[in-house]
C-alpha positions in Angstrom: -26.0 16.1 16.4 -24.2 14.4 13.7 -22.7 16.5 11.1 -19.7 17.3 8.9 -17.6 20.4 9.6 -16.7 22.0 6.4 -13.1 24.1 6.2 -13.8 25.2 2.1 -9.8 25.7 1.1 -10.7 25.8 -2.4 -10.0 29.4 -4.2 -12.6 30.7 -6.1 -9.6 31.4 -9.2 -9.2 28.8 -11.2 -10.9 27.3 -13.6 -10.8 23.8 -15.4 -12.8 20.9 -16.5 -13.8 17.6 -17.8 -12.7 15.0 -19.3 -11.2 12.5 -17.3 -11.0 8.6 -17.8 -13.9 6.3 -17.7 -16.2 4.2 -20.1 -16.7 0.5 -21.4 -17.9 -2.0 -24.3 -20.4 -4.7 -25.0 -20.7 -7.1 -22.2 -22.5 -10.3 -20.8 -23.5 -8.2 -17.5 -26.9 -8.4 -15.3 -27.8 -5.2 -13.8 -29.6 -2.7 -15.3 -28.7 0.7 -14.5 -31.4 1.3 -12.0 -31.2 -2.1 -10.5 -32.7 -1.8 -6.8 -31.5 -5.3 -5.4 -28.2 -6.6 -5.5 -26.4 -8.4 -7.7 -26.7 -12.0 -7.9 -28.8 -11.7 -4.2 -25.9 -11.4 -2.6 -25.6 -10.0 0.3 -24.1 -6.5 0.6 -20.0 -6.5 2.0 -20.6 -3.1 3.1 -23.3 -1.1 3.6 -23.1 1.2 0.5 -20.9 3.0 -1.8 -20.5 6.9 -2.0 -19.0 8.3 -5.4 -17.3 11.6 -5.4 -15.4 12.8 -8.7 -15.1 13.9 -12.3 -16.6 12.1 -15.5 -14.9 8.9 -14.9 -17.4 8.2 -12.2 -20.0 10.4 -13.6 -23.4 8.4 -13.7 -25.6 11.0 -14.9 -25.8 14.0 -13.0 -24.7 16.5 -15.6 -27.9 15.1 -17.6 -29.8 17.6 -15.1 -27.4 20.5 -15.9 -27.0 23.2 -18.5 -23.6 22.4 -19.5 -21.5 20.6 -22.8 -19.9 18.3 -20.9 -22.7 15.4 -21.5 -23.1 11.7 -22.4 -26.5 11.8 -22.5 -26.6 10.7 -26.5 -25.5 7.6 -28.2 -23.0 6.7 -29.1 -22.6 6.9 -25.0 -23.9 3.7 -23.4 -24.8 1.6 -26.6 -22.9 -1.1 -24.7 -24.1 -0.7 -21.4 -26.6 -3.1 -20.0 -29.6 -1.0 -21.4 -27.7 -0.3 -24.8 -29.0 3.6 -24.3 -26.9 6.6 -22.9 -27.1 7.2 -19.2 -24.7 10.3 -18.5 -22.0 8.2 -18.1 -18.8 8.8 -20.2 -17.9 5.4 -22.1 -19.3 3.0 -24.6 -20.8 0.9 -21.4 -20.0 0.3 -17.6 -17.3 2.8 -15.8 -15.4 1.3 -13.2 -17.7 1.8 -10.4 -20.3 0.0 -11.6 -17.9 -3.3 -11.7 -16.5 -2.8 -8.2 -20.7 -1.8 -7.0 -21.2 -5.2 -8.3 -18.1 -6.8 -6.3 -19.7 -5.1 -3.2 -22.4 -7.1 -4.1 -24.7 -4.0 -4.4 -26.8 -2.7 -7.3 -25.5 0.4 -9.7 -25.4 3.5 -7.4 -28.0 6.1 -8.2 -26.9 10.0 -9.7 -27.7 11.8 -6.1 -29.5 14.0 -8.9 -31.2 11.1 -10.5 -32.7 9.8 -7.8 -35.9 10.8 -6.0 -34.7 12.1 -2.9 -35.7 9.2 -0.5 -33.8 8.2 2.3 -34.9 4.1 0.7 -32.7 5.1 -2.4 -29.2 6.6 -0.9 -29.1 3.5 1.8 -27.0 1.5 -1.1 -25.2 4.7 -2.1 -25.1 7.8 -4.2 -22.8 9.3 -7.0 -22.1 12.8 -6.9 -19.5 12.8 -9.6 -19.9 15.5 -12.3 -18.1 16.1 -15.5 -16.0 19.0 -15.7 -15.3 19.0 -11.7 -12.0 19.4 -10.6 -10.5 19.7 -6.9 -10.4 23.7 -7.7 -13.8 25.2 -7.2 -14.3 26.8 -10.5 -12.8 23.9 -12.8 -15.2 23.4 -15.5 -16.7 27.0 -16.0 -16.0 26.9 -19.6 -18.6 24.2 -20.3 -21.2 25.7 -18.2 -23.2 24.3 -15.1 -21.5 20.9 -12.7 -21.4 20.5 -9.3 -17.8 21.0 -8.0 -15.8 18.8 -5.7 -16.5 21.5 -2.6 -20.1 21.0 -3.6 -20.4 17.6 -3.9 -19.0 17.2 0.0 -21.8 19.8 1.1 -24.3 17.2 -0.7 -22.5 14.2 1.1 -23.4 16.3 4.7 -26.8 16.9 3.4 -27.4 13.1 2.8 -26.2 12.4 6.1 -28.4 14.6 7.9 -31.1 13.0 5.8 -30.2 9.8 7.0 -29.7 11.2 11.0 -33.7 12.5 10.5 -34.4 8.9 9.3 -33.1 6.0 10.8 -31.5 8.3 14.1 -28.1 9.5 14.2 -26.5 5.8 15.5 -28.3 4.0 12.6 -27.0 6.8 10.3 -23.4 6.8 11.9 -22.9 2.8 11.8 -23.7 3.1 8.0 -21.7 6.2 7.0 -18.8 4.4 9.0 -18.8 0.7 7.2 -19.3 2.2 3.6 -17.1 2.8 1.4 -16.4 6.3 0.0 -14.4 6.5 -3.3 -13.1 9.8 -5.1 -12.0 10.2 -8.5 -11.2 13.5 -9.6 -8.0 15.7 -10.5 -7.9 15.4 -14.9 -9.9 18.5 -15.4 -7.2 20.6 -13.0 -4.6 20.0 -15.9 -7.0 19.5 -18.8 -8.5 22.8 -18.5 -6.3 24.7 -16.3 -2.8 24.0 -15.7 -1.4 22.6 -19.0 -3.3 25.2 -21.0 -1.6 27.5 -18.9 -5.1 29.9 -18.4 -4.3 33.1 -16.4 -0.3 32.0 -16.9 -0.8 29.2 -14.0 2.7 27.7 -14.9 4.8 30.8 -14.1 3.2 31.2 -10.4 2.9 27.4 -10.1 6.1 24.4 -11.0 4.1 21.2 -11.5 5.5 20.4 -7.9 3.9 23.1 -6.6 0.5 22.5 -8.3 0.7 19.4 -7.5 0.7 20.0 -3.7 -1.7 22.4 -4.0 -3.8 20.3 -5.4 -3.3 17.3 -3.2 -3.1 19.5 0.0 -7.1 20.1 -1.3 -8.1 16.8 -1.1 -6.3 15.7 2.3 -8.7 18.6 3.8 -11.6 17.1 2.3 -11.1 13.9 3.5 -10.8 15.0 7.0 -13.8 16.5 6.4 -15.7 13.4 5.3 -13.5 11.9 8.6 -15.0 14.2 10.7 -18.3 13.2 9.5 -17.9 9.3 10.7 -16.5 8.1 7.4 -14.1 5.6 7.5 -13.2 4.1 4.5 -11.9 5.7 1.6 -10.4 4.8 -1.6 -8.5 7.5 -3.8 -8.1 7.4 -7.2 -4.7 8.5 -9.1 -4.9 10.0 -12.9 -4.4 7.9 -15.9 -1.5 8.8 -18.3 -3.0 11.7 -20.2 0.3 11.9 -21.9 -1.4 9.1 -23.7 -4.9 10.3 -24.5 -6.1 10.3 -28.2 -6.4 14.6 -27.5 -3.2 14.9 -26.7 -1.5 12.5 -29.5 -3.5 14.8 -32.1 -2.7 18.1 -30.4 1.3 17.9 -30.0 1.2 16.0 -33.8 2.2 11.9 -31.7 4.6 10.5 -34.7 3.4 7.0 -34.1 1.4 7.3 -31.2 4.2 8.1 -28.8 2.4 9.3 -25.6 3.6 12.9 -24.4 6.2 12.1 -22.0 6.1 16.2 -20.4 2.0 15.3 -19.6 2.8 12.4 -18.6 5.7 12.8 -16.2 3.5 16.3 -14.8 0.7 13.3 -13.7 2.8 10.9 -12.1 4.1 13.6 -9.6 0.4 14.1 -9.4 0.0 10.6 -8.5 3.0 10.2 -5.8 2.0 13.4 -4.4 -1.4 11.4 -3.6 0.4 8.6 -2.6 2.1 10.3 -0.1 -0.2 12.3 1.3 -2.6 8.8 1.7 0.2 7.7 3.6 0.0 10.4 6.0 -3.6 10.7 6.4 -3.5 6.8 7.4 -0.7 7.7 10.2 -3.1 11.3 11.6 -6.3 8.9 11.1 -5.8 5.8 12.2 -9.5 4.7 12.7 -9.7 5.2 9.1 -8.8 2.9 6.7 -7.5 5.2 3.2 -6.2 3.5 0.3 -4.5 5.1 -3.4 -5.2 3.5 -6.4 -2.6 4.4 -8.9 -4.7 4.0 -12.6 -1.4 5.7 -14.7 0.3 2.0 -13.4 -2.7 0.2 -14.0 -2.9 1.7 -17.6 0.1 1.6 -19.1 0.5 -2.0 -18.3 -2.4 -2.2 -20.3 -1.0 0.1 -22.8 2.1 -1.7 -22.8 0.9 -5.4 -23.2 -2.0 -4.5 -24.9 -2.4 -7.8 -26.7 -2.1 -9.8 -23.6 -5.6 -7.8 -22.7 -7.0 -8.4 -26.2 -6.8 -4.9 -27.6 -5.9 -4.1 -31.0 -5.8 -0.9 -31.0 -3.9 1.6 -28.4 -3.7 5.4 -29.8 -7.0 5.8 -31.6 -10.2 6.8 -30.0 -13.5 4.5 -31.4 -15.4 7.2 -31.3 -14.5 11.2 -32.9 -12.3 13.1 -35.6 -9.2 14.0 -36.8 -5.8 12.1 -35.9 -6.5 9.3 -33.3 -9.9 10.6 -32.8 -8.9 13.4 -30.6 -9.4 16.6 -32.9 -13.5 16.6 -32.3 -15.4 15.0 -29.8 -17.6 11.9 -29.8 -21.0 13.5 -31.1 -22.7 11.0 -33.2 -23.3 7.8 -34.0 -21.8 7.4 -37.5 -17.8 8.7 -35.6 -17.8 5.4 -33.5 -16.3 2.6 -34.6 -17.5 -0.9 -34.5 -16.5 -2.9 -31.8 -15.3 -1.0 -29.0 -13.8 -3.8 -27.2 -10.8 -3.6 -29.8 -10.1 -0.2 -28.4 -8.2 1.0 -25.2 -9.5 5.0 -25.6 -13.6 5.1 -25.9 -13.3 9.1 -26.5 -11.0 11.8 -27.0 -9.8 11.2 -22.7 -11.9 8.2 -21.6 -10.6 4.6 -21.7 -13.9 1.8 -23.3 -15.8 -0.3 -20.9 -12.9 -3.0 -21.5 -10.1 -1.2 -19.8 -13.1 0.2 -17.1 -13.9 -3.7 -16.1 -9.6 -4.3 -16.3 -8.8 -1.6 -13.8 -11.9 -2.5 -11.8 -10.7 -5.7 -10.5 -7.1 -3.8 -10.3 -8.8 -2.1 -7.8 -10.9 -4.9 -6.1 -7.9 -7.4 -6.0 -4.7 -6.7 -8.0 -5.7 -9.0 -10.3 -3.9 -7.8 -13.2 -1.6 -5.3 -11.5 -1.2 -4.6 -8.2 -2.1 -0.5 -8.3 -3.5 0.2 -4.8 -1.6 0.9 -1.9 -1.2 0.1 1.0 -4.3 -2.9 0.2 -6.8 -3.8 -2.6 -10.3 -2.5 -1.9 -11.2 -6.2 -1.2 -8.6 -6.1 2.0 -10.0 -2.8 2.8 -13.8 -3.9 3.3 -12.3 -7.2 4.7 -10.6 -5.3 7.1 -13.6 -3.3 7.7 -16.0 -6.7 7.8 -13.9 -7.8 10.8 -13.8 -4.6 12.8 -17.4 -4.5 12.3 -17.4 -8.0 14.0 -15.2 -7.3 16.8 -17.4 -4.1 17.5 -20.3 -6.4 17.7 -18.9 -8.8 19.8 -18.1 -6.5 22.3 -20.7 -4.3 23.0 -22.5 -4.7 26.4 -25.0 -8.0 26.5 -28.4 -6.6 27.5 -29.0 -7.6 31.0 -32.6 -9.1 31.7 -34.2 -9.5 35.1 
C-alpha cells in the first residue's frame, strides 16, 4: 500500500507561535472563498495544491480551535472577495489564493473547513495554522493549532483517503503532479528564539538554530517524498526586522527596521536555500524550489512608491507606535484604505504586497526570489514530464 513513513524529529521542548506574514486589500477579484470550479474555466495546470504552514497561509483552520491566534472577525477579510473574515490573516487574499488562481484552480479548502469528502481535497487542502512553527510545541501560549509534525500526519491521512477512493495509482499520479507548498518558520523566532524563552540563545547561536531548524524541514520533505510528492515550493521569512511589532518594541527612530532581527532571518533564509539545493541533488525526481519573501519584500519596502504604497512602517490596523503595541481587534483600529499600506497587522503584510509576492513567486515578475525556477517553470516542468510519461507507457495491444 501507499503511504508516508513518518521519522517525527521535532522535540517536544520548545515553544513558539504565530504571527507570520500574509494578508491583502480591496480588489477586482472573482472567486469567492469557497469557489468549487476554477477560475476563469480554465483548466487545472496541475492537479491540486497542498498548503502546509503558519498564518501566512492560514485559511481558516484555527476558526475550529480554542486558541487567540484568530482572524475570524473584521476587520480580517473586509477586502476579500466576500468582504467578511474567513480565518485568514490580512485585510483580503493571502498569497495562495493568487497563485491557486494562476494554477487555474479554485481557493483551497481549510482541511478543517471542509466536509471530509474525497470530491473536496481533489483540488487541494490547507493545513496551515496560526501559531505553528517547525518545533512541535510553537504556539502553546495561544492555546490549541495544529503543528507542522501534525499537519504532515493529516497530509498521510488525505492520501490514504484518496488510495481508498480512486485506488492507489489514481491517488499516486495526483499526489505526484501537485504542487505542495510550505510556509512556516516566523513563530520559531517570534515566540521562541528572540524572546529568548527557557534561555534558547545561550544553548543555541542563530547559526545553530538556524540549522536546527532547517535540518526539521529537509526531514519533512523526505517524508512527503516518500509519500509520492514531487513538487514542492518552500517559502523563506519576510524581514521581521521590519514588522510594525518590532519597530514599536525596540522604540524604531524613523522606522528603521531592526537590522539584529533582520540579519538572524536571512541566515534563516540561506540556510533554506541551501539545504533546497541539496535536497534537489539526494531527490532528483523531485522538483524543490526556495522562495526567498525577505528579497521580495524589501524591494518592496525599498521602492515602495514604484508599488504604489504610501506608507511602509505603520500597520492599518492596531495600537501604539506603528500599530504594533496591540493587535488588530476591531473595526474602529483599521485604517481606511489598506492598499496604502505595506503591513495589514502587527507581522502580516495587506492583500497588496500578498498579490505582489504572489506573482514573485509564479514568475519573477517583480523580483526574481525563487530559486533555482519560478513556480510557473516548476509545474511547466512538471506538465512536460507528465507528457513524456504518457507518451511512453505501453500502447494496449488488441486482438
Amino acid at each position: 500500500m501507499f503511504a508516508i513513513f513518518m521519522q517525527s524529529t521535532t522535540p517536544l521542548l520548545y515553544p513558539e507561535v504565530l504571527k507570520s506574514i500574509s494578508q491583502e486589500p480591496t480588489s477586482n477579484h472573482l472567486l469567492p472563498a469557497s469557489s468549487p470550479s476554477p477560475a476563469s474555466g480554465a483548466d487545472p495546470v496541475v492537479p491540486a495544491l497542498f498548503v502546509l504552514g503558519d498564518s501566512s497561509v492560514d485559511c481558516g483552520t484555527n476558526n475550529f480551535m480554542g486558541t487567540l491566534a484568530r482572524a475570524d472577525r473584521l476587520p480580517y477579510g473586509r477586502d476579500f472577495d466576500t468582504h467578511s473574515p474567513t480565518g485568514r490573516f490580512s485585510n483580503g487574499r493571502i498569497p495562495v489564493d493568487y497563485l491557486a488562481l494562476r494554477l487555474g484552480l479554485p481557493f483551497v479548502p481549510s482541511y478543517l473547513g471542509q466536509a471530509g469528502t474525497v470530491e473536496d481535497m481533489t483540488h487541494g487542502v490547507n493545513y496551515a495554522s496560526a501559531g505553528a512553527g517547525i518545533i512541535f510545541s510553537s504556539g502553546s501560549q495561544l492555546g490549541q493549532h495544529i503543528s507542522f509534525t501534525q499537519q504532515i500526519q493529516q497530509v498521510s491521512d488525505t492520501f490514504q483517503q484518496f488510495i481508498i477512493s480512486m485506488g492507489e495509482e489514481a491517488a499516486i499520479n495526483l499526489i505526484s503532479d501537485s504542487v505542495f507548498y510550505i510556509s512556516i518558520g516566523t513563530n520559531d523566532f517570534i515566540h521562541y528564539y528572540l524572546p529568548n524563552v527557557s534561555g534558547v540563545q545561550s544553548l543555541y547561536l542563530p547559526w545553530s538554530f538556524n540549522h536546527f531548524l532547517t535540518t526539521t524541514v529537509k526531514q519533512e520533505i523526505k517524508n512527503l517524498h516518500r509519500a509520492n510528492v514531487r513538487n514542492v515550493v518552500v517559502m523563506g521569512l519576510a524581514p521581521m526586522g521590519c514588522a510594525p511589532h518590532y519597530l514599536w518594541k525596540y522604540n524604531s527612530m524613523g522606522g528603521e527596521c531592526v537590522d539584529d532581527i533582520n540579519d538572524i532571518i536571512m541566515e534563516f533564509n540561506f540556510a533554506m536555500r541551501y539545504m533546497v539545493q541539496e535536497l534537489n541533488k539526494e531527490l532528483p525526481d523531485a522538483t524543490i524550489i526556495f522562495c526567498d519573501v525577505y528579497e521580495g519584500s524589501m524591494d518592496i519596502i525599498k521602492n515602495f512608491k514604484r508599488y504604489g504604497f504610501n506608507v511602509t512602517t505603520t500597520a492599518c490596523c492596531g495600537l501604539g507606535s506603528y500599530k504594533g503595541w496591540i493587535i488588530c481587534l476591531s473595526p474602529e483600529m483599521a485604517c481606511g484604505n489598506a492598499s496604502t499600506h505595506i503591513w495589514w497587522d502587527q507581522f502580516h503584510p495587506t492583500d497588496a504586497v500578498n498579490e505582489i509576492l504572489a506573482d514573485n513567486i509564479w514568475s519573477g515578475l517583480h523580483t526574481n526570489m525563487c530559486y533555482p525556477m519560478s513556480m510557473k517553470d516548476m509545474v511547466t516542468l512538471q506538465s512536460e514530464k507528465s507528457l513524456k510519461d504518457a507518451s511512453s507507457a505501453p500502447t494496449p495491444f488488441f486482438f
